[in-house]
N, C-alpha and C positions, 0 to 999 in steps of 0.2 A: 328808016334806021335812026333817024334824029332823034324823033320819039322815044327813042330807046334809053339815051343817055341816064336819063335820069334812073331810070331800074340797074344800067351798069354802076352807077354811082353809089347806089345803094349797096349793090349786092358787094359791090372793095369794101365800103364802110363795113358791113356787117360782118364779112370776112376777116376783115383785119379786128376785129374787137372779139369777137369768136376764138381767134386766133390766139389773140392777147389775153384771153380767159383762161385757156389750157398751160399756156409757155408762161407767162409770169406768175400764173394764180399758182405753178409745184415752188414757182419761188417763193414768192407773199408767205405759201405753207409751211415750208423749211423755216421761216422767219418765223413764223409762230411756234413752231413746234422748239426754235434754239434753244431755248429754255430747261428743255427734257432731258438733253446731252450734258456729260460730262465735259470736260475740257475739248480733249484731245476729238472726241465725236462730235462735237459745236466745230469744229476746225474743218473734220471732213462734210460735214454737213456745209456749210461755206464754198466750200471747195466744190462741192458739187453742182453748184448752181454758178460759180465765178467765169466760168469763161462763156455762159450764155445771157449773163444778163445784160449786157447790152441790146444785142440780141430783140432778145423776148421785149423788152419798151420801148423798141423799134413799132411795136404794130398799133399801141396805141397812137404815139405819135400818125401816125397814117390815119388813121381812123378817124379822130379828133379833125386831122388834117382836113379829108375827104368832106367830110360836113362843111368843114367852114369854108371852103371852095366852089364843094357844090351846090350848095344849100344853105346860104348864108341866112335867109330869113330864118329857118331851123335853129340854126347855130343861136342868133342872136337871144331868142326863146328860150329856149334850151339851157343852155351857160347863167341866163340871169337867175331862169326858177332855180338852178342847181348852183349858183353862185357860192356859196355858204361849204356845200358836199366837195364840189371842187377844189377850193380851197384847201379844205381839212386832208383830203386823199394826197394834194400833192405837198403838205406840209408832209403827210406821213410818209411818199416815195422822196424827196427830199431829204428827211432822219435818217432812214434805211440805207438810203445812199450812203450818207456822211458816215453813218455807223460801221458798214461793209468796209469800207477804206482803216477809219481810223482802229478796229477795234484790236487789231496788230499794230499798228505803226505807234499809237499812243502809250504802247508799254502793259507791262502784262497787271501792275496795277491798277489800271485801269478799262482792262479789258471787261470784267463783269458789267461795267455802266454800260461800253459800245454794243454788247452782247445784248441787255433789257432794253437799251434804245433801237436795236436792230429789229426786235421784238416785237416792242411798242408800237414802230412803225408800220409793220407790216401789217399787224392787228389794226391799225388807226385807218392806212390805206384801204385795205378787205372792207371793212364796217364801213368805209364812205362809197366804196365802189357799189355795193349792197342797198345802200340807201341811195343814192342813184337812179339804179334800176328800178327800183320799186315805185319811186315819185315817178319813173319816164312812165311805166304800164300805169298807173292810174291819171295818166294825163298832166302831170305837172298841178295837179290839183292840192291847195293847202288849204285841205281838211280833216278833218281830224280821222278820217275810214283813210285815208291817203298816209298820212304819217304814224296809224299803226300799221299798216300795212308796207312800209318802208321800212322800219323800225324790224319786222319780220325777215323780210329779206336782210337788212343788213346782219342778220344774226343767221340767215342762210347760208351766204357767200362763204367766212372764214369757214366754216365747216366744208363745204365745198372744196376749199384751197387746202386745208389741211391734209383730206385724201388724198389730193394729187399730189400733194408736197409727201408724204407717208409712200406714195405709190412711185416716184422718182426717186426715193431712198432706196425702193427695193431694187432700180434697176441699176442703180450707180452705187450701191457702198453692198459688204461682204459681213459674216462675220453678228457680232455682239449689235453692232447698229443696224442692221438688214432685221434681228429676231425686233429689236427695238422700233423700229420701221411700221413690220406686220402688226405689232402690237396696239400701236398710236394708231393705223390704220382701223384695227378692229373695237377700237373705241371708238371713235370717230364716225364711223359706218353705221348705225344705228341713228343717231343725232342728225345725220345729213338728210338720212329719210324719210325720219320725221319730219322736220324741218322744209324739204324737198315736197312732201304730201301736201304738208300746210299749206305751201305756199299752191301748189295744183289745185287746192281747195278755192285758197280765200281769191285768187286772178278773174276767175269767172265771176265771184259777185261783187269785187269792187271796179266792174267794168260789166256794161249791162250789152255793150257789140260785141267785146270777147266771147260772154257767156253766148249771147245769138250765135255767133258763126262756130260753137264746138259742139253743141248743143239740138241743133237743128237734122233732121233727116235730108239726104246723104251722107253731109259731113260727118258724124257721128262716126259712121263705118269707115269714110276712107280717111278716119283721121286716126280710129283705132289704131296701128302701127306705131303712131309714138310713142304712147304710152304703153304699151305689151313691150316695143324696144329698151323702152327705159327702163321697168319692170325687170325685165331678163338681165340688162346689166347688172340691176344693182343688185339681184338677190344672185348673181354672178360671181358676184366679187364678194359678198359675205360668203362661198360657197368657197371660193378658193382662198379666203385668209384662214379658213379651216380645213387645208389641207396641207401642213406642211411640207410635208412628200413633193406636191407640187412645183410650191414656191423654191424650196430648195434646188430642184431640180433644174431653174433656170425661166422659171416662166411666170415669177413677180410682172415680166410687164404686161401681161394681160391685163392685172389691175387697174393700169393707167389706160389700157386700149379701153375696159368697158366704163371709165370713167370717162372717156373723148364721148365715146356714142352717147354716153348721159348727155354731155353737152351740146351734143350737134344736133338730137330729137328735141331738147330743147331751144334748140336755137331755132331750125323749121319752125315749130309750134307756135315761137312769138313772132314769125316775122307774118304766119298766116294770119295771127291774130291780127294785127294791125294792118297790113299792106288793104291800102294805097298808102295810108295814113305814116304821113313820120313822125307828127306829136299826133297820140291817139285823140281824136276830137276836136280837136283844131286846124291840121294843115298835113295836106296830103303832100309827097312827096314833087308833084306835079309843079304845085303852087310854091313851093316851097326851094325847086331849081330853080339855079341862075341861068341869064339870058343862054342861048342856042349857042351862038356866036364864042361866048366864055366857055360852055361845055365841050365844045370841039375841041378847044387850044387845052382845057385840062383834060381831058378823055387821053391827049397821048402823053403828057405827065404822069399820070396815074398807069396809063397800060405798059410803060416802060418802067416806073418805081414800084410796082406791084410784083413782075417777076424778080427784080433785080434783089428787094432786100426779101422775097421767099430763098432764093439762090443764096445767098447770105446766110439765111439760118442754116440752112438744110447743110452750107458748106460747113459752117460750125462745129455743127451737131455731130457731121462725121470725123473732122477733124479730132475734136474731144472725145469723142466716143469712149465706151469700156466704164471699168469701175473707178471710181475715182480716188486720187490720194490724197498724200498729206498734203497741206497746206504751206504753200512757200510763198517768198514775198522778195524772193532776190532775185 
């Protein structure tokens, strides 16, 4: 069972960042989209994400945690090549922050600035997050196939965040923002797919054991599923932003349901692509845990903080539940 740790390690970090994809990324997208709203709908759009965003950057914190714990050689790697990306994301959840707070309290003359800085940042954070992930799948490598292909994904993500951000408008706001919602939604759906293809294109040949292990007989067949699943979603959810009838009727959150499966076929798919491997090409997860002796003492840290802040959200989510209102500050 000792043996094991390091795969339970994995599988919290990966969870939790997963996690942190779907619940902050409908945030990040509300933030990009504030823009689009008028006043009083910039207010409820705020209001709809305000009692979970603690919350939701709860799971990076873990995540981030989880590495640097269990997998400190990882960590160390990791943080330096993306030292620069790091930064710029958390200047951008830092603005976003500040903006969230101030963009009432500072007076309504100046609410247009906290509004474009709320914006900014959200857009600043997506685009580092994006680039990120891109540098982690071609190995932390800085080459120039590595940084246009980072460059791609960072232009993936916010398109990504803005559907679920568009797709948690439909299920919390009514009304003139809900048709405005479906809208943002159905522009946005086209570009993600794109975008989404791209990147299923260019993964396999800026990675030459990627493309071996999806490419190969068996895999091929028993890997088909992900992509038929993702497929279904997404031409899913073009299918139902063109059914009014539908959406009005109560069942906007599908949208967001077949946008989860986009993320979690995607999420299998990378972790097949690299497992053993936590930087692909360099260092297998193996080599890359800490001593036995430490993984036990954090194995029950992590198995007690893993249900505790899920229980957390989930307590949240029901608390706050329903459509969301105006925006109060008293």
């Amino acid at each position: 069972m000792i043996e094991l740790l390091p795969l339970f390690f994995v599988f919290a970090m990966g969870l939790a960042l997963l996690i942190y994809v779907l619940l902050d990324g409908f945030d990040l997208g509300i933030g990009i989209l504030l823009p689009f709203g008028n006043e009083r709908e910039k207010d409820i759009m705020v209001a709809s994400i305000g009692p979970f965003w603690d919350a939701n950057e709860t799971w990076i914190v873990l995540g981030v945690g989880v590495l640097l714990i269990a997998f400190p050689k990882a960590h160390g790697i990791v943080l330096t090549a993306l030292y620069i990306p790091v930064t710029i994301m958390l200047f951008g959840l830092t603005l976003r922050g500040v903006a969230f707070d101030f963009r009432v309290k500072a007076g309504d003359d100046r609410r247009s600035l906290w509004n474009a800085a709320f914006c900014a940042g959200s857009l600043t954070a997506s685009m580092a997050q994006g680039w990120m992930l891109g540098a982690y799948i071609t190995g932390l490598q800085n080459t120039g196939t590595s940084l246009a292909f980072s460059s791609l994904i960072a232009l993936t993500l916010p398109a990504l965040y803005i559907m679920l951000g568009g797709a948690w408008l439909m299920i919390k706001t009514e009304d003139v923002l809900f048709d405005k919602a479906v809208r943002w939604c159905r522009r946005a759906w086209l570009p993600m797919g794109l975008a989404l293809l791209l990147v299923s294109i260019a993964t396999p040949l800026v990675s030459e054991s990627i493309a071996s292990r999806w490419f190969t007989m068996p895999s091929v067949i028993g890997l088909l599923p992900i992509p038929v699943s993702c497929a279904i979603a997404y031409f899913g959810i073009g299918w139902i932003l063109q059914r009014p009838e539908i959406l009005h009727a109560g069942y906007g959150w599908l949208v967001f349901v077949a946008l989860v499966v986009i993320c979690l076929m995607a999420a299998i798919g990378l972790a097949y692509s690299i497992y053993p491997d936590i930087i692909i090409g360099q260092m297998n997860l193996y080599e890359a845990a800490a001593a036995t002796g430490s993984l036990v003492i954090i194995f029950w840290g992590v198995a007690i903080t893993l249900p505790l802040i899920a229980a957390y959200s989930v307590f949240v989510y029901r608390v706050f539940g329903g459509k969301a209102t105006e925006l109060r500050y008293d």
